[in-house]
N, CA, C and O of each residue as an XYZ file, in Angstrom:
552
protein
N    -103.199     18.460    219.871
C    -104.309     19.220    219.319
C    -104.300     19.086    217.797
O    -103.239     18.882    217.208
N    -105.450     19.194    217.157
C    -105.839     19.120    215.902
C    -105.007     20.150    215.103
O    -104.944     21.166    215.795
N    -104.192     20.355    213.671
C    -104.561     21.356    212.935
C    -105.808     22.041    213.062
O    -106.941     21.592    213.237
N    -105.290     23.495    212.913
C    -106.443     24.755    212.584
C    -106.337     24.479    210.880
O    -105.294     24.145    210.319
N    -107.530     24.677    210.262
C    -107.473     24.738    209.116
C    -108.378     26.432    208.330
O    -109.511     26.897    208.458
N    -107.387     26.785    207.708
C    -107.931     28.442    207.297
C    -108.337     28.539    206.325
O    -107.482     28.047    205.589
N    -109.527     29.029    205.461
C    -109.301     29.112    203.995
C    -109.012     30.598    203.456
O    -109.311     31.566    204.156
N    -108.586     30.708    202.540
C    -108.175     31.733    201.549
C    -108.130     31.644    199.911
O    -107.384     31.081    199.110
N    -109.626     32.715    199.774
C    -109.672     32.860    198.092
C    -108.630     33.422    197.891
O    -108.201     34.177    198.764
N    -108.079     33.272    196.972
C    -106.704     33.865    195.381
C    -107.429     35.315    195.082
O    -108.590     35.541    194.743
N    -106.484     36.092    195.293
C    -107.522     37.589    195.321
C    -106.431     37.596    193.393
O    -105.527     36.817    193.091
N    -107.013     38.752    192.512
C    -106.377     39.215    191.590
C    -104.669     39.632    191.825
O    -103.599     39.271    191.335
N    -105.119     40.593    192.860
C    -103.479     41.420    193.379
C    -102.454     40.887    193.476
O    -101.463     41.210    192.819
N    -102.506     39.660    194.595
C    -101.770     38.581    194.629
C    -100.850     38.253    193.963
O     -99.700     38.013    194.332
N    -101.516     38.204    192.402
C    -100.593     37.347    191.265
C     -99.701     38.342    190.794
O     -99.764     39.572    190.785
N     -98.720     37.393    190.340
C     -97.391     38.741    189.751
C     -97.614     38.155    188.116
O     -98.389     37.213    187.948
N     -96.976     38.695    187.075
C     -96.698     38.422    185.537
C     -96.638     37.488    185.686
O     -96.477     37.799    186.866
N     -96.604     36.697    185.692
C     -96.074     35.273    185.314
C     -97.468     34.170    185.792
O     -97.699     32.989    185.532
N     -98.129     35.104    186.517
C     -99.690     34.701    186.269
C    -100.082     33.502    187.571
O    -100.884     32.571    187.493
N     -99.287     33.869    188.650
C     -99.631     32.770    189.593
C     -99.464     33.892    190.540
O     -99.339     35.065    190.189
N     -99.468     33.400    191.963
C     -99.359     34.242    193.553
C     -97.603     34.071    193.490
O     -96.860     33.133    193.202
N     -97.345     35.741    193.994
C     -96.221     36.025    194.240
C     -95.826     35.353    195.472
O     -96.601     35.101    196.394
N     -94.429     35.040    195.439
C     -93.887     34.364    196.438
C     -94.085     34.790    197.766
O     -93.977     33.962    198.670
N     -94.505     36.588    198.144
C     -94.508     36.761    199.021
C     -95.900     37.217    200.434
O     -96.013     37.575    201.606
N     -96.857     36.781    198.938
C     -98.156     36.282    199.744
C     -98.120     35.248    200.596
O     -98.813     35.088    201.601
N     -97.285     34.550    200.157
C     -97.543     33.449    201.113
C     -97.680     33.389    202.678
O     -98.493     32.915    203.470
N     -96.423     34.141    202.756
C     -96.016     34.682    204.096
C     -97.115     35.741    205.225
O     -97.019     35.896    206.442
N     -98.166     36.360    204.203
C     -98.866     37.114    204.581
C    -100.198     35.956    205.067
O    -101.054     36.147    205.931
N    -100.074     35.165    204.493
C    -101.385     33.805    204.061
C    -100.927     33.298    205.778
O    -101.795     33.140    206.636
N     -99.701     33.128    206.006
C     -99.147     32.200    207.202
C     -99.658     33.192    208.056
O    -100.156     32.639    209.036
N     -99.731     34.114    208.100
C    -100.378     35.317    209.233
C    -101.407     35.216    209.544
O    -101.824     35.086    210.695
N    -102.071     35.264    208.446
C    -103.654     35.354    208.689
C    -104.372     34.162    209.337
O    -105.375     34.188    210.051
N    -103.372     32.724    208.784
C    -104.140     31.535    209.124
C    -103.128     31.700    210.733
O    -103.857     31.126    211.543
N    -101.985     32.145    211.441
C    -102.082     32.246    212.180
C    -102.799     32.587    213.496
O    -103.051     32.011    214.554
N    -103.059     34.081    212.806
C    -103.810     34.683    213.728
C    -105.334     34.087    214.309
O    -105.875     34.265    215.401
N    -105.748     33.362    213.186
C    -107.192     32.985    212.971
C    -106.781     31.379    214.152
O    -107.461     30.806    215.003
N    -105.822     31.217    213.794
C    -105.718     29.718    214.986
C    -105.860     30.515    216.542
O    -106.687     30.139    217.372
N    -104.976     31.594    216.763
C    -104.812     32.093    217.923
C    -105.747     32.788    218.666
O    -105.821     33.053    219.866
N    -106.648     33.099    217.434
C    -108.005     33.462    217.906
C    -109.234     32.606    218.456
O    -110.094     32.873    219.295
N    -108.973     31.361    217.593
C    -109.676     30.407    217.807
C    -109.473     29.450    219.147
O    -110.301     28.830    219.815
N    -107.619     29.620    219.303
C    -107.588     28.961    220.896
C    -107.559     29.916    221.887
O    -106.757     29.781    222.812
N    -108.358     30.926    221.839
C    -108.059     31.885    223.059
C    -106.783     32.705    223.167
O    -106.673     33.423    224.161
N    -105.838     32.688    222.297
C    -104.565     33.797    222.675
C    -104.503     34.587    221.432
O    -103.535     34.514    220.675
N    -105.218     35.117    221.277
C    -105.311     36.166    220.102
C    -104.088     37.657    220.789
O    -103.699     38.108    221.867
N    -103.905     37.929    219.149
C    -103.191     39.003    219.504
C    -103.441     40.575    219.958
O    -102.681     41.522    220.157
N    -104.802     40.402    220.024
C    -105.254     40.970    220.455
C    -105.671     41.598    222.017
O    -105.751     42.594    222.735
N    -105.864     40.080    221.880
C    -105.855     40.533    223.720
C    -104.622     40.158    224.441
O    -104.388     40.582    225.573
N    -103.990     39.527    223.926
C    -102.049     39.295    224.380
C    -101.698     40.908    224.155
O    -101.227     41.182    225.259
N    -101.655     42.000    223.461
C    -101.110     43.020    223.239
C    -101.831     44.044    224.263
O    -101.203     45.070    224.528
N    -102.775     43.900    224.708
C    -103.799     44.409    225.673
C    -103.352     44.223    226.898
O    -103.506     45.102    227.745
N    -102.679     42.953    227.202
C    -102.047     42.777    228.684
C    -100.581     43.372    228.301
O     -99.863     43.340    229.301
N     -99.946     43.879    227.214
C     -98.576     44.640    227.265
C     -97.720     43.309    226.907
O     -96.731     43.157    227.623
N     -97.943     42.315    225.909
C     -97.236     41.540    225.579
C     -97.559     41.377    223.744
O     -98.591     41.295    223.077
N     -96.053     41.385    223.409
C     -96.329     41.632    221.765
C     -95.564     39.860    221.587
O     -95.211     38.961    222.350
N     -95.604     40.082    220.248
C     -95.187     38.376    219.311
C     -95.146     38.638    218.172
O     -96.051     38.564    217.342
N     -93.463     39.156    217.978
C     -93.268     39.635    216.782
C     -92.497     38.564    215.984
O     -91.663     37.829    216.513
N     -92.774     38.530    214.883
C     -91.215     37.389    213.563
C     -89.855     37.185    213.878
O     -88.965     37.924    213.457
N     -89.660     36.193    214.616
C     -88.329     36.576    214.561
C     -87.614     35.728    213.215
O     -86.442     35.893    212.875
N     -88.697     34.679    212.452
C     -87.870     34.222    211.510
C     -88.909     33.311    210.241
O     -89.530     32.385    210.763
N     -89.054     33.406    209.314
C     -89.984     33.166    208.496
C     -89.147     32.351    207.294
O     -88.233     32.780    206.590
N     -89.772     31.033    207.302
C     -89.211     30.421    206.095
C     -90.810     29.377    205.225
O     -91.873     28.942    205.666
N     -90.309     29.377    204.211
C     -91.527     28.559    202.916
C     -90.679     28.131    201.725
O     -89.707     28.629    201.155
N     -91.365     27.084    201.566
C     -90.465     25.991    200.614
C     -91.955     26.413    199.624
O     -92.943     26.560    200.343
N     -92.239     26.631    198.010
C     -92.730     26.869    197.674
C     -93.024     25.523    196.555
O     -91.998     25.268    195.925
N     -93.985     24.794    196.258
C     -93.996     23.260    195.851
C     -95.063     23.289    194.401
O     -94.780     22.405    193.593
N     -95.955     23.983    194.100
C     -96.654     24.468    192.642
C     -97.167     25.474    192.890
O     -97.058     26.157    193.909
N     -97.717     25.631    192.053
C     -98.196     27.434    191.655
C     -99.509     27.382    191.977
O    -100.297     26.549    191.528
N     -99.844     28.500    192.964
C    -101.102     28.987    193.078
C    -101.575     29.943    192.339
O    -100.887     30.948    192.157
N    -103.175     29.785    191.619
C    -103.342     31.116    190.990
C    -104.714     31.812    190.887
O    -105.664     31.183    191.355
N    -104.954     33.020    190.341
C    -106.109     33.872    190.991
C    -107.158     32.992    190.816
O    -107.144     32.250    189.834
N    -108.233     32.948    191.760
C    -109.504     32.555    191.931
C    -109.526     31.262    192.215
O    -110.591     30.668    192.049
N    -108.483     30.613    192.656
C    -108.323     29.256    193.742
C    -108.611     29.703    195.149
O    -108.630     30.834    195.636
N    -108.778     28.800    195.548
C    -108.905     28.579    197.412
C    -107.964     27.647    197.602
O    -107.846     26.521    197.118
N    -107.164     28.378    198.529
C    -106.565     27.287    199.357
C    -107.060     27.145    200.564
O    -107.743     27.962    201.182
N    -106.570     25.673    201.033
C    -106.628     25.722    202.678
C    -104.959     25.508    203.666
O    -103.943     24.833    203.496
N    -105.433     26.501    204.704
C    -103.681     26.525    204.995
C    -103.854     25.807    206.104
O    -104.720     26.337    206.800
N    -103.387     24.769    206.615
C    -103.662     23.997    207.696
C    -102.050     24.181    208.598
O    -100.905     23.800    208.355
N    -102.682     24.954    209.709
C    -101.407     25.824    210.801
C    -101.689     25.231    211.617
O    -102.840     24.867    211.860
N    -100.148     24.841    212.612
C    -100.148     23.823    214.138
C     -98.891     24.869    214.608
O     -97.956     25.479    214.089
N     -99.521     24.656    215.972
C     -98.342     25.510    216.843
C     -97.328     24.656    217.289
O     -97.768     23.521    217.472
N     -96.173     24.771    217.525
C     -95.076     24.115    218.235
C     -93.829     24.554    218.521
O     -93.466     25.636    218.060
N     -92.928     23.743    219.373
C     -91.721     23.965    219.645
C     -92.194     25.271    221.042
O     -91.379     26.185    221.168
N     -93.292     25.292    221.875
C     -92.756     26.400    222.777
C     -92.173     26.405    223.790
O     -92.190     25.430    224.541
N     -91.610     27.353    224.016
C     -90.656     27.821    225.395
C     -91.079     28.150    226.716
O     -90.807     27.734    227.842
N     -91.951     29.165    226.158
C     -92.314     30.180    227.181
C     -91.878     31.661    226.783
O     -92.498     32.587    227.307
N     -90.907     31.923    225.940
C     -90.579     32.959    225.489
C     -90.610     32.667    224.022
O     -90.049     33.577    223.410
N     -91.033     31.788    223.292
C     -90.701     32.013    221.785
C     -91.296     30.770    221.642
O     -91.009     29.834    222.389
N     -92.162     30.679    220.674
C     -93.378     29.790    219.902
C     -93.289     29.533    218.386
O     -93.174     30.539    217.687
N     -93.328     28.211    217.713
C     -92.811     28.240    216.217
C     -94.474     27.772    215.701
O     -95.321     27.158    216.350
N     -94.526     28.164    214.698
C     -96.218     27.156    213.953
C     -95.303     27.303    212.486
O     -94.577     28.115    211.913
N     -96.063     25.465    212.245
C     -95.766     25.134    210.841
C     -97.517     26.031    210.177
O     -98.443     26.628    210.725
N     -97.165     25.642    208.773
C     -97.856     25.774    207.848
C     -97.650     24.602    206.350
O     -96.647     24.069    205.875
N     -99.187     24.555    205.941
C     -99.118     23.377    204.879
C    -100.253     24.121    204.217
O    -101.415     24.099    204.625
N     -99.776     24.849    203.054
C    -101.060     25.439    201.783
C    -101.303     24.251    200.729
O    -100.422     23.752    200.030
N    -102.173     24.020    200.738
C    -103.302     22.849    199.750
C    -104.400     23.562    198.543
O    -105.019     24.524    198.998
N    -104.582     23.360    197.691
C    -105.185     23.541    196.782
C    -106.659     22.800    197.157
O    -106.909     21.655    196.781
N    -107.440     23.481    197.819
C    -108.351     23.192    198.545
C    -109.490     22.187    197.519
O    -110.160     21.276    198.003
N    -109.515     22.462    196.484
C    -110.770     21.491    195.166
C    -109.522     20.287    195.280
O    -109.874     19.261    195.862
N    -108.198     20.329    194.809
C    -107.436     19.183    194.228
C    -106.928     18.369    195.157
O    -106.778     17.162    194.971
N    -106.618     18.998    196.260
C    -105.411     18.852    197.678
C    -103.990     19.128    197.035
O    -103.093     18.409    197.476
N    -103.736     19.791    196.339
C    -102.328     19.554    195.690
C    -101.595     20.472    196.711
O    -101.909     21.596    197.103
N    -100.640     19.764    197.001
C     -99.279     20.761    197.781
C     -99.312     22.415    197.358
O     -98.849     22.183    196.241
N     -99.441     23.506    197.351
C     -98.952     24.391    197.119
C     -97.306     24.544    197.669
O     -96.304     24.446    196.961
N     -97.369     24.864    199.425
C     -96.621     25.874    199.513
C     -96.246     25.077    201.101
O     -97.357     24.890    201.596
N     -95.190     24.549    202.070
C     -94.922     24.578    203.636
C     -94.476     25.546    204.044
O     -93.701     25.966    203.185
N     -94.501     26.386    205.136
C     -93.327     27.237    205.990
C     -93.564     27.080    207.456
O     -94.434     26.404    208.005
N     -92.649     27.814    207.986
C     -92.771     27.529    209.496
C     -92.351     29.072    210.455
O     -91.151     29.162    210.717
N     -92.901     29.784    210.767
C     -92.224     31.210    211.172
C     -92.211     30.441    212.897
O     -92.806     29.447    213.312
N     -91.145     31.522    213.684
C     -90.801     31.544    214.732
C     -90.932     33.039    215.512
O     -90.418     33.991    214.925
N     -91.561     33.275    216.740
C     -91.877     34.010    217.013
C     -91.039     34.176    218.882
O     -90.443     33.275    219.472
N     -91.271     35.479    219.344
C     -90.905     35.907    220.517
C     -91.586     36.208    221.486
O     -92.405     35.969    220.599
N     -92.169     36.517    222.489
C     -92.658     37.224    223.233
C     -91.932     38.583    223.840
O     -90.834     38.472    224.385
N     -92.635     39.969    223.718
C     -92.118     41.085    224.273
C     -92.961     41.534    225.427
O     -94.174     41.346    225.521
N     -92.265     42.088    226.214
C     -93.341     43.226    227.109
C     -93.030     44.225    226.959
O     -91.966     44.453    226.384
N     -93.924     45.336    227.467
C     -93.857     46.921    227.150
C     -92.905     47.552    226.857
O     -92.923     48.395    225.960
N     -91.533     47.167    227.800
C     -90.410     47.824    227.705
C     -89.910     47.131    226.567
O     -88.995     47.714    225.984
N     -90.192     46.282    226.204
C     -89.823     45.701    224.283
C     -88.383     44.621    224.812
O     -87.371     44.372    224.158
N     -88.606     44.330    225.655
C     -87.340     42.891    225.891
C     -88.588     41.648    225.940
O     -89.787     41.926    225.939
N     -87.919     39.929    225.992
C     -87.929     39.330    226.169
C     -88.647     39.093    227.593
O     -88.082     39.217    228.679
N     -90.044     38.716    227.386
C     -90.849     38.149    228.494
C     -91.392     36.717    228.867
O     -92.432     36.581    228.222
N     -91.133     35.495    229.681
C     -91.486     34.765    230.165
C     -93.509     34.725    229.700
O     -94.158     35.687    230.110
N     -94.154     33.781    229.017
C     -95.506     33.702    228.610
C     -96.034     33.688    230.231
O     -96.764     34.501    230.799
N     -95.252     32.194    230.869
C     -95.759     31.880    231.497
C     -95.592     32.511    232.931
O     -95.886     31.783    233.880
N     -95.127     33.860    233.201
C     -95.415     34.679    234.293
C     -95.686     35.690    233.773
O     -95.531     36.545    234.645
N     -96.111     36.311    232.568
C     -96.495     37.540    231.894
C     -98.335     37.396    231.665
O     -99.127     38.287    231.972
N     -98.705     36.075    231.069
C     -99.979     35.542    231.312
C    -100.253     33.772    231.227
O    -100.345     32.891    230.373
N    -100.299     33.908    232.453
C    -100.354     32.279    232.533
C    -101.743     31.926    231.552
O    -101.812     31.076    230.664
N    -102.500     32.591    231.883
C    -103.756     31.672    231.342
C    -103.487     31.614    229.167
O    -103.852     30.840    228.282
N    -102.807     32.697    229.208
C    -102.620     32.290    227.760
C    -100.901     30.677    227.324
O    -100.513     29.895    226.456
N    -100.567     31.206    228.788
C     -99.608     30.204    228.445
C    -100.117     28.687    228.302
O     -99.823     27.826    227.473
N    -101.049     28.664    229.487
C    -101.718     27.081    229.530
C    -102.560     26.744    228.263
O    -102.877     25.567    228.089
N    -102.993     27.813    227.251
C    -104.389     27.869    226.187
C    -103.084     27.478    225.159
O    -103.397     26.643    224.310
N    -101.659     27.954    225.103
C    -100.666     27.703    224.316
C    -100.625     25.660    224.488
O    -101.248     24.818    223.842
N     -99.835     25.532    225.382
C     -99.825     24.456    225.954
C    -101.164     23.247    225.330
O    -100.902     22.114    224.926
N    -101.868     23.550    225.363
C    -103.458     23.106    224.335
C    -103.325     22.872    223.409
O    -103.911     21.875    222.990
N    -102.539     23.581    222.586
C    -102.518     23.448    221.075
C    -101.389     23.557    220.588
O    -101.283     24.416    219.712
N    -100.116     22.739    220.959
C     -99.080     22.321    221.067
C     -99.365     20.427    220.422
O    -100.125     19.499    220.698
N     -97.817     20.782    219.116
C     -98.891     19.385    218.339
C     -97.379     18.359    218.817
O     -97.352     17.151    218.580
């Protein structure tokens, strides 16, 4: 499957003293362009949390490569991979959407829970989101 590609204006807040985006937007940036992929292939978290299945962080990393700063756009181009059935990884690649310049890579790793908050199987908890996973697997 293709990269999802997300965009995101450079809000003011963002930036710390030193006059670029704090290191820890980024991480918030990997969310959003997450969610927006997962929405887009049918397993939003929304309706995964609706059938009693959560997908929480279990591990978040970003190599940070130039400085982003207020009133840029980036584009964050997110791919899902590595899944299990119980735990799903998506890279991330932030671009300076006018230049293409590298900003920022990371890659978070995630779990599947059910109600009782342990470790649930995707693919007998909801198959049809497991197979929509399976889709967009790069």
């Amino acid at each position: 499957m293709e990269p999802v590609l997300y965009e995101h204006k450079v809000q003011y807040y963002e930036t710390d003293k030193m006059d670029c985006v704090h290191h820890s937007n980024y991480i918030r940036w990997f969310e959003e362009a997450r969610t927006y992929l997962m929405d887009q292939g049918g397993f939003g978290y929304a309706q995964m949390e609706a059938l009693g299945v959560m997908s929480p962080v279990l591990k978040a990393q970003a190599q940070y490569r130039t400085m982003t700063r207020f009133g840029e756009t980036v584009v964050i181009e997110t791919c899902a991979e590595g899944y299990t059935g119980t735990r799903i990884a998506f890279t991330y690649i932030v671009r300076d959407k006018e230049t293409g310049a590298l900003r920022c890579q990371g890659r978070t790793e995630h779990c599947f829970l059910g109600p009782q908050g342990r470790p649930v199987s995707l693919k007998k908890a909801c198959p049809a989101y497991h197979q929509k996973i399976l889709e967009h697997l790069t």
